[in-house]
C-alpha positions in Angstrom: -9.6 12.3 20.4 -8.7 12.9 17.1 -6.2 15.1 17.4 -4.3 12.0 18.9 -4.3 10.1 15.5 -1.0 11.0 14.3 -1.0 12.2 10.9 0.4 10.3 8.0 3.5 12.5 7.6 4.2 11.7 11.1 4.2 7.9 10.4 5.7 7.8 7.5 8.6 9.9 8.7 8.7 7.2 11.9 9.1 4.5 9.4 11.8 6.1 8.2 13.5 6.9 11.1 12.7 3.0 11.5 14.4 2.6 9.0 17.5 4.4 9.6 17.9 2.7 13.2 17.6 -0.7 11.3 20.7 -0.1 9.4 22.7 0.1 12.4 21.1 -3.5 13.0 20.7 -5.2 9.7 23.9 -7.3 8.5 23.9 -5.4 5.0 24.2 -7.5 1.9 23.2 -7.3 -1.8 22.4 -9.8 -4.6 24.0 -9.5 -7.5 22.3 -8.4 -11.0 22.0 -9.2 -14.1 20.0 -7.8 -16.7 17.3 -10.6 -17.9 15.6 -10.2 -21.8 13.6 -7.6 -21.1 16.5 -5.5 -20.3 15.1 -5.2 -16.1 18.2 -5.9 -13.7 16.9 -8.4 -11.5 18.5 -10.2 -8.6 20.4 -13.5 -9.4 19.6 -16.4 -7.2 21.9 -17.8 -4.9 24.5 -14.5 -5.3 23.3 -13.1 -1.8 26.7 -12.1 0.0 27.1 -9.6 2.9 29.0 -6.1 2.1 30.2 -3.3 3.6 27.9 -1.4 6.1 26.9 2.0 4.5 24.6 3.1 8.2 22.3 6.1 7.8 23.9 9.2 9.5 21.4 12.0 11.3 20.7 13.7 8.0 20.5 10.9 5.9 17.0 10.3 7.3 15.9 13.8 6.4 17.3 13.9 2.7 15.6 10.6 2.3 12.3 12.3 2.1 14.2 15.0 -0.6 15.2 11.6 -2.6 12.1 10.1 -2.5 10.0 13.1 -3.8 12.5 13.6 -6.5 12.7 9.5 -7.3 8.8 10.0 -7.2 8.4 13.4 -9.4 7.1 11.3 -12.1 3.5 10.4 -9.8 3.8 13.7 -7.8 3.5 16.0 -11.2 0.8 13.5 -12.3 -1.1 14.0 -9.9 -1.0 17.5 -9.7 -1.5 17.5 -13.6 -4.4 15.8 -13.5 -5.9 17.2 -10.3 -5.3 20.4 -12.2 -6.8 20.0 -15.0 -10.0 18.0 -12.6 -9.7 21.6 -11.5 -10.7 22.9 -15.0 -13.3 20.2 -15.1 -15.0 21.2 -11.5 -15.3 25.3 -12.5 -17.3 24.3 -15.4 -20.0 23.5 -13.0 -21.1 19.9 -14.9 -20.4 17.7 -12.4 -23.2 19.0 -10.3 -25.6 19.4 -13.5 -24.6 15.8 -14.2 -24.9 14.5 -10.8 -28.4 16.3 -10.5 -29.4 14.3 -13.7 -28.7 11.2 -12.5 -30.0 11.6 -9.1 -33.4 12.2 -10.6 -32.9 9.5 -13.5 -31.6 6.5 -10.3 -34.4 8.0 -8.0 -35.2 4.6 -6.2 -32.4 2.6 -7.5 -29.2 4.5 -6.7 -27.7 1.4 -5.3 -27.1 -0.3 -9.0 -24.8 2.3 -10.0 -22.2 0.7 -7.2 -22.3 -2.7 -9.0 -21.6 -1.4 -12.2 -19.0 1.3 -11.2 -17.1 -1.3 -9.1 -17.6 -3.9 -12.3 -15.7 -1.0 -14.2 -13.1 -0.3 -12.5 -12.3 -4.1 -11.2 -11.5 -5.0 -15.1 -9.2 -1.9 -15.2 -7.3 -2.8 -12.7 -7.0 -7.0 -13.9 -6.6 -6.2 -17.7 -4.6 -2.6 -18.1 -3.3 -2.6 -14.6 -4.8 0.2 -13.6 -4.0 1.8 -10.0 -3.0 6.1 -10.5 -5.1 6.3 -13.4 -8.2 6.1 -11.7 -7.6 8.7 -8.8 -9.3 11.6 -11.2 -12.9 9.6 -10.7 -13.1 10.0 -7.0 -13.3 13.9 -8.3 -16.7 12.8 -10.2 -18.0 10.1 -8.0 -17.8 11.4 -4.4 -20.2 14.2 -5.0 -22.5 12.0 -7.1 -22.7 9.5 -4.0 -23.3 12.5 -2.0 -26.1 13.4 -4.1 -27.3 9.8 -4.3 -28.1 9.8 -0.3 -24.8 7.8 0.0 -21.5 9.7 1.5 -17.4 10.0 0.9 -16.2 6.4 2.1 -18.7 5.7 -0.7 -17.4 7.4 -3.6 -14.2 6.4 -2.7 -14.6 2.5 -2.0 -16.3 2.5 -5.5 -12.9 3.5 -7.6 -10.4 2.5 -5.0 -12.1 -0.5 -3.9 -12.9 -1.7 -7.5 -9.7 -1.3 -8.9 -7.9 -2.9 -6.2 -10.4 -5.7 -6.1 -9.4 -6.2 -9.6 -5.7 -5.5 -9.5 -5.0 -8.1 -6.9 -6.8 -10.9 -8.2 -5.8 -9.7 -12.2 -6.5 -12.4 -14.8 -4.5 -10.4 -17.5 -2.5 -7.1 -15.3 0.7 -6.3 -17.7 2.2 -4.8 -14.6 2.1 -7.6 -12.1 1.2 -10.8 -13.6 2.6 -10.1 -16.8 6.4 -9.1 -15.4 6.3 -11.9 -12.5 5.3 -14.9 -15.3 7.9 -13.4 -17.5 11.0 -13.4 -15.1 9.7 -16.6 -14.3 9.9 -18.0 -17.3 6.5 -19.4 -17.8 4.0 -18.1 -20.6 2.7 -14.9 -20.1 -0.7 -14.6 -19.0 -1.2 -18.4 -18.3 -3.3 -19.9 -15.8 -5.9 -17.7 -16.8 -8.6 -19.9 -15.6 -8.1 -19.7 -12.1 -7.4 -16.4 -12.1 -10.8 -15.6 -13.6 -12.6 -17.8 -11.3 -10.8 -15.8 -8.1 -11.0 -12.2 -9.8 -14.9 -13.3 -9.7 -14.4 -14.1 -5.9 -12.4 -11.3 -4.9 -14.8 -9.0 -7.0 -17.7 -9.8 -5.7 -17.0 -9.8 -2.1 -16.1 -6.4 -2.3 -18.9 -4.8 -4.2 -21.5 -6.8 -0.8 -19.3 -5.0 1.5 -19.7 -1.5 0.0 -23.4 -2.2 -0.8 -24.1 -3.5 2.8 -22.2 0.0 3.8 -23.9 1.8 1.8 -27.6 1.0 2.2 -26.8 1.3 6.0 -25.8 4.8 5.3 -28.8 5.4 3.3 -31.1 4.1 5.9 -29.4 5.9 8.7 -27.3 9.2 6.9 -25.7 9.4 10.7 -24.1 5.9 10.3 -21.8 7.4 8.3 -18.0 7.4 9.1 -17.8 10.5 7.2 -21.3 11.8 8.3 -19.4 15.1 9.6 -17.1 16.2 7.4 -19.8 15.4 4.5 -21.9 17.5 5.9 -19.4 20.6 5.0 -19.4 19.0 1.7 -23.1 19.0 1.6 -23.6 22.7 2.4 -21.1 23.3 -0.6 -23.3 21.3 -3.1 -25.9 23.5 -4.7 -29.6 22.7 -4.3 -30.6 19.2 -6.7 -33.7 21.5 -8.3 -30.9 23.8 -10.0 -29.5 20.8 -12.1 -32.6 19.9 -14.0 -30.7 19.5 -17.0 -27.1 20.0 -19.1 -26.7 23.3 -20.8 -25.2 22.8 -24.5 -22.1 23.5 -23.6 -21.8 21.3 -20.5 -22.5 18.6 -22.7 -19.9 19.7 -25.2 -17.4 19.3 -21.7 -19.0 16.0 -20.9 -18.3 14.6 -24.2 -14.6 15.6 -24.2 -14.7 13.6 -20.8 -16.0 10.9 -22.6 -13.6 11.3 -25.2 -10.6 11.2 -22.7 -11.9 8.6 -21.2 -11.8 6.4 -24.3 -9.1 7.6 -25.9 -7.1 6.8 -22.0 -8.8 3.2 -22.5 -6.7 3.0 -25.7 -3.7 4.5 -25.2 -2.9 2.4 -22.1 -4.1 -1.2 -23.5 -3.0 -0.6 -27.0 -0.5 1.7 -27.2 1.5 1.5 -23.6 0.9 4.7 -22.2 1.8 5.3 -18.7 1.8 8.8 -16.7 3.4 10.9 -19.1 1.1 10.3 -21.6 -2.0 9.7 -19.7 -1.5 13.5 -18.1 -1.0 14.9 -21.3 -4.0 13.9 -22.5 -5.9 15.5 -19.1 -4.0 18.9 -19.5 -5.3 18.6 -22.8 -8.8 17.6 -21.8 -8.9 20.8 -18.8 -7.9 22.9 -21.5 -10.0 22.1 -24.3 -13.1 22.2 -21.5 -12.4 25.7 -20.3 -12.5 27.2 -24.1 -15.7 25.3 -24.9 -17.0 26.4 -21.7 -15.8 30.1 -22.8 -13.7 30.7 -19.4 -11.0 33.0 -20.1 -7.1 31.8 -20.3 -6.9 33.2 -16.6 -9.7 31.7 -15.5 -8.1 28.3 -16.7 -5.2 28.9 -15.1 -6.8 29.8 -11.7 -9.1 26.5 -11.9 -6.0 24.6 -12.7 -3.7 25.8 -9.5 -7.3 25.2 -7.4 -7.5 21.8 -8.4 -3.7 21.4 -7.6 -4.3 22.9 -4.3 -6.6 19.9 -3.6 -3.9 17.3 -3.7 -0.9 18.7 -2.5 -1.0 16.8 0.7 -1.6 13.4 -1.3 1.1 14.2 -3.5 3.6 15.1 -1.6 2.5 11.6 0.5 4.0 10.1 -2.3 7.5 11.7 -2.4 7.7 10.8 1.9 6.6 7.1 1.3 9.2 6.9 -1.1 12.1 8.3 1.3 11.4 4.5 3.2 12.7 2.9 0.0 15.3 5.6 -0.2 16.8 4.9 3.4 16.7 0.8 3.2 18.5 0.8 -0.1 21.1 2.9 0.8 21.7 1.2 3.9 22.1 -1.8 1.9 19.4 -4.0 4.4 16.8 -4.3 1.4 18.3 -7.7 -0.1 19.0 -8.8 3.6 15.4 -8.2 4.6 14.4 -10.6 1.3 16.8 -13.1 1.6 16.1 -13.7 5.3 12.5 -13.6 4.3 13.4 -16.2 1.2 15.6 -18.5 3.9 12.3 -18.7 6.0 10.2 -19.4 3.4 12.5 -22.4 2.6 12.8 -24.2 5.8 9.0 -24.7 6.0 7.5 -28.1 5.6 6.9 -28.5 1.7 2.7 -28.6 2.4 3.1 -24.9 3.7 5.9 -23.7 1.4 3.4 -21.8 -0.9 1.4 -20.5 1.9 4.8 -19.4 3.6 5.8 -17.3 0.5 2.7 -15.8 0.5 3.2 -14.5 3.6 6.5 -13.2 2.6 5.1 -11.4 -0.5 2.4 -10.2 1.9 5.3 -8.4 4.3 7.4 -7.5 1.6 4.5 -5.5 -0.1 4.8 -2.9 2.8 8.2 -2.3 2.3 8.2 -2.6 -2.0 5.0 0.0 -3.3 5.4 -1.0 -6.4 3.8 -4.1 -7.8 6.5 -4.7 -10.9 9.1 -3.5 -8.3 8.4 -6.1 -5.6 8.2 -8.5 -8.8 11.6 -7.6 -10.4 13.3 -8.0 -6.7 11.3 -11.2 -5.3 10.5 -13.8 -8.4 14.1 -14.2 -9.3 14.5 -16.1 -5.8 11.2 -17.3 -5.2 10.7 -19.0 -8.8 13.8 -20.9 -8.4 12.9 -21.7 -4.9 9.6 -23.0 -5.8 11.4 -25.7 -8.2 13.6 -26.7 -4.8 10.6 -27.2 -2.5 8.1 -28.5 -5.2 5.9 -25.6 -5.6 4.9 -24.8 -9.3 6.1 -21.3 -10.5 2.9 -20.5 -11.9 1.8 -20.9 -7.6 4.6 -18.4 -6.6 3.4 -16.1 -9.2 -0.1 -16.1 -8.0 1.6 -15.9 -4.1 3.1 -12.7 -5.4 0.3 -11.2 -7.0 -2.5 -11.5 -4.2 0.7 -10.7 -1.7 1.4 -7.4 -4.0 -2.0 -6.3 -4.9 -4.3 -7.0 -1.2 -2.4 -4.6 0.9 -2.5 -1.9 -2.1 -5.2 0.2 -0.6 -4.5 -0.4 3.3 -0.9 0.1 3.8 -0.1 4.2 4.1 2.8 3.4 2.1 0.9 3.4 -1.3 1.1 6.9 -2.6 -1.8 6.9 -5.1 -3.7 5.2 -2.3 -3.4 7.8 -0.2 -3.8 10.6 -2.6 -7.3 8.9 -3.3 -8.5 9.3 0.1 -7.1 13.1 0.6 -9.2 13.6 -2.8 -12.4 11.9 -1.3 -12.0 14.0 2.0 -11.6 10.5 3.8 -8.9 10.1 6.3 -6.5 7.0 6.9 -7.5 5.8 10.2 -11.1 6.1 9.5 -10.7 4.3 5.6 -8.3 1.5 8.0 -10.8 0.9 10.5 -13.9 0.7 8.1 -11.6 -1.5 5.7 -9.5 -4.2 7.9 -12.5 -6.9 7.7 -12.5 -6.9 4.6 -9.1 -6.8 3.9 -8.4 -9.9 6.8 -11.1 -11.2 4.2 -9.2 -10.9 1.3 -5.9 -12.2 2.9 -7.8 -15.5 4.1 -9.3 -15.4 0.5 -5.8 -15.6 -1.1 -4.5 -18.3 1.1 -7.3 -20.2 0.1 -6.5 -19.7 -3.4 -2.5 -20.3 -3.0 -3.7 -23.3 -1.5 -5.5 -24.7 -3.8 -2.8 -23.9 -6.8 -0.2 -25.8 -4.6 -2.9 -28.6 -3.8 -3.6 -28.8 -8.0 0.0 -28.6 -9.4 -1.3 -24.7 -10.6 0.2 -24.5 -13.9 
């Protein structure tokens, strides 16, 4: 049976190829752009116009996955960065002496770490927008759910989960809500108090639903989606007896993680760090780890092509999903897709206009990755729109942000979503099939919330 799953290279690529036969389709047409105050080119209302058809030819849908990987380099080399210098981290042996210290120390109470992990990661994701900057924690946190009696869908629910949780219903993300109130012209990071009230919602749905998961699986290892392929992982982990304790220089490595961590925490809020910087500071981390941990400079090196051997699949996932972009674009369908979407949104009955572009931010989130991208292409039309069909801007910001951020960790589109679960071991169809209630959960949850906004005059 499971070799009848296709794999994710082989859906991606049909989404392309999708793609391709949907320029041949498609009317093409473009908006025009203009470049707003932040210097972003965003589309100009109303400037929709049909052009010249540019189709996809036969090998156009092969050097779209060539363009994508290339207009994706920047993610692809950070996550081999970091997974590299993860790598580093792994061959010092202190994850397991850590993990067999706080195994003993949570003996009867492992299940309060998930809380408080999810709590964590939730505000990274609504204040510093956090998303590929958590993948290196599934590295540390699958094998301490393991040891914890817990197994891989754990470890990886708890970063992925929680920072998604967080993302989508973000009080303050600089990324999503930040750019969307800003092209629409309404103060930044207003309307905070509804957004905190549903970031509280949204939050704590999701940690029940891993903690009901979760103690099943502890009551019942078996019940496990991942119960066979952890067992492999298992049989790797050495024995909990031989990690009584840190040696000193294990906790000279743990305290350069601690370090990083921080000094990540302040370089992305304060100081607006983004990939480059942030793996920087991990090759630096990897590095500075293997000399305290007295590994020789080939020793480093060998960790650090290891731990890029771990992610090659989830980082090249990123380069494919971008060749969908790649193809739509060039066959000039993108704005025709949005402004058809737009056109429907309009001709709704004003009570459902708001729930209606929800539902289009929803779709066009599977087609746009990016949260500021899908931002930059989609406010400038559905700001304006929402003064036509008396829906307040500050409600079609909010219908963008839970459309963006829900689908984040579902759709196989998302490159660091996917890299997260080929680092926890966990596969698509499995993470889909244990995931969609919760996710149909979340969607009902937002158009409860877009509701009420329209209902209230959100502003």
């Amino acid at each position: 049976m499971a070799s009848r799953v296709p794999h994710v290279f082989v859906i991606l690529f049909s989404v392309i190829l999708l793609a391709a036969i949907a320029t041949y389709v498609v009317t093409p047409g473009e908006y025009d752009r203009a470049e707003d105050a932040n210097g972003r080119m965003i589309a100009v209302d109303g400037s929709y116009h049909p052009v010249e058809a540019d189709r996809a030819g036969f090998m156009d849908v092969f050097q779209a996955v060539y363009t994508g990987m290339t207009g994706a380099a920047d993610i692809i080399f950070y996550i081999f960065i970091v997974g590299g210098s993860f790598g580093i981290l792994r061959s010092t042996n202190v994850i397991e002496g850590a993990v067999g210290s706080i195994s003993k120390r949570m003996a009867g109470r492992e299940k309060l770490i998930i809380p408080v992990l999810m709590v964590f990661f939730a505000l990274g994701g609504a204040m510093l927008g956090l998303a590929e900057e958590t993948i290196p924690y599934i590295t540390i946190l699958v094998p301490l759910m393991l040891r914890l009696g817990f197994d891989s869908m754990t470890g990886a629910a708890v970063v992925l989960l929680g920072t998604s949780a967080g993302f989508a219903s973000a009080f303050m993300n600089p990324f999503t809500v930040g750019v969307a109130q800003g092209i629409a012209q309404i103060p930044v990071f207003s309307g905070l108090g509804l957004r905190l009230i549903m970031w509280v919602v949204f939050v704590g749905v999701s940690i029940w639903f891993v903690m009901r998961y979760a103690d099943k699986v502890k009551k019942d290892p078996k019940s496990s989606i991942t119960y066979d392929s952890d067992l492999t992982l298992k049989e790797k982990q050495s024995p909990t007896e031989q990690f009584v304790g840190l040696t000193g220089r294990q906790k000279l490595v743990l305290t350069i993680l601690l370090a990083t961590l921080v000094v990540l925490a302040i370089g992305v809020s304060k100081l607006g760090w983004y990939l480059t910087e942030i793996a920087g500071l991990f090759l630096l981390m990897g590095v500075l780890m293997g000399i305290v941990s007295k590994l020789s400079l080939n020793d480093i090196a060998e960790a650090f092509i290891e731990g890029c051997r771990t992610l090659v699949m989830g980082a090249l996932v990123v380069g494919v999903a971008r060749g969908i972009l790649v193809v739509l674009q060039d066959g000039k369908i993108m704005d025709t897709i949005l402004y058809g979407l737009a056109n429907a949104v309009g001709s709704m009955p004003t009570s459902l206009t708001a729930i209606g572009m929800y539902i289009v931010q929803c779709l066009i989130s599977y087609i746009i990755p990016s949260g500021s991208g899908q931002a930059a292409v989609t406010m400038p039309i559905m700001a304006p729109l929402g003064d036509l069909v008396g829906v307040t801007r500050q409600t079609a910001v909010l219908a963008f942000q839970l459309g963006d951020g829900i689908s984040n960790i579902f759709t196989p589109t998302s490159g660091y979503f996917m890299a997260g679960l080929a680092l926890a071991g966990v596969s698509w169809v499995k993470w889909a099939k244990w995931l969609l209630p919760l996710i149909i959960c979340h969607y009902i949850l937002g158009a409860v919330f877009v509701t009420i906004a329209h209902l209230i005059g959100y502003q």
